[in-house]
N, C-alpha and C positions, 0 to 999 in steps of 0.2 A: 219813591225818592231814591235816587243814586248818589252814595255821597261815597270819600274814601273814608276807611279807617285808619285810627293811629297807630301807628307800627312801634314796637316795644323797640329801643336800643341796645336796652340790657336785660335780660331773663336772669333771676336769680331762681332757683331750685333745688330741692332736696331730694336726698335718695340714702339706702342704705348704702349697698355697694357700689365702688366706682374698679373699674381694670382698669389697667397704663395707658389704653388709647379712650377710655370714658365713658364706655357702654355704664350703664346706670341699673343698678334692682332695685328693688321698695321692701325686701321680705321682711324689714321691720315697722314699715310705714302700716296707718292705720289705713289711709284711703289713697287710691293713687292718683284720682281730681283729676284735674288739666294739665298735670305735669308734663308729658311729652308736646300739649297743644304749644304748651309755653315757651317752648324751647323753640317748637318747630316755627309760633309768631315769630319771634328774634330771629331767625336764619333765614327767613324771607325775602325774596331779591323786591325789588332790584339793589338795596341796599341793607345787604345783611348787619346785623347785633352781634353781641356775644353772649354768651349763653355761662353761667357761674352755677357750678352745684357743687353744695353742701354735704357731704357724706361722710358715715361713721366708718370706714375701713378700705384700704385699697388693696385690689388684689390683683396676682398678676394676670397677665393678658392670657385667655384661654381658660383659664378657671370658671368663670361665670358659666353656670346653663342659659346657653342665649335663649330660652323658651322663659326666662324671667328678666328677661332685658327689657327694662318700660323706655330707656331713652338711651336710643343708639348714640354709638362714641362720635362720626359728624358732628352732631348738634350740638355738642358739648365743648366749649375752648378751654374752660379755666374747672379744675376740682380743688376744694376746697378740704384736706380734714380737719374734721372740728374736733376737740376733747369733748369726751364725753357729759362734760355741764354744762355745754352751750350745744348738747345732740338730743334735746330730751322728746319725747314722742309727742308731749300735750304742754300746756301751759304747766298742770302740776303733775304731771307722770313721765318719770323720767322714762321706766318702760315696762308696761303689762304686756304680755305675751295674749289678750284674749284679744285685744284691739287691732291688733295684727292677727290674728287668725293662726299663729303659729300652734297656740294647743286649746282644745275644748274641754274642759270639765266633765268627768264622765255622770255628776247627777250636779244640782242644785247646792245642797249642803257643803260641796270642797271650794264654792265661789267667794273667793274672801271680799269685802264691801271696798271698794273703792273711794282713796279719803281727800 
């Protein structure tokens, strides 16, 4: 069967960091999903969306290491910053650094129980 599919108008997404023109990183995100598919549906011809992300911090342009850029600045029209109670990582954690992979525990015993 050949059918079309429905094309998004509007992409909303999250990201840690946004720079001036909207390259996007995740270094605080837990997984980084379909985030850049998301984008890149909504910018799809023949009749392109716009693409809105959500982000904890902006920084200038040229900062970013583009080797952690998940969603290039293009695909991006509108950034968002949110304060930080409406950036929270899960439904209850505002932010564990083990869900982002930012640091590992060197045994067992330092893993505090997540509540």
């Amino acid at each position: 069967m050949i059918y079309s599919a429905p094309k998004p108008d509007v992409s909303l997404i999250r990201g840690t960091t946004a720079d001036d023109i909207g390259n996007i990183t995740m270094e605080k995100e837990g997984i980084y999903g379909s985030v850049l598919a998301i984008a890149q549906a909504a910018k799809a011809q023949p009749k392109p969306g716009i693409t809105i992300a959500q982000v904890e911090r902006i920084a200038k342009f040229g900062s970013l290491n583009p080797q952690r850029v998940i969603v290039p600045g293009p695909l991006v029209d509108y950034v968002v910053k949110a304060p930080p109670e409406y950036h929270w990582q899960g439904g209850t954690i505002q932010f564990d650094p083990r869900i982002s992979g930012t640091i590992v525990p060197s045994s067992s015993e330092e893993i505090p129980q997540l509540s």
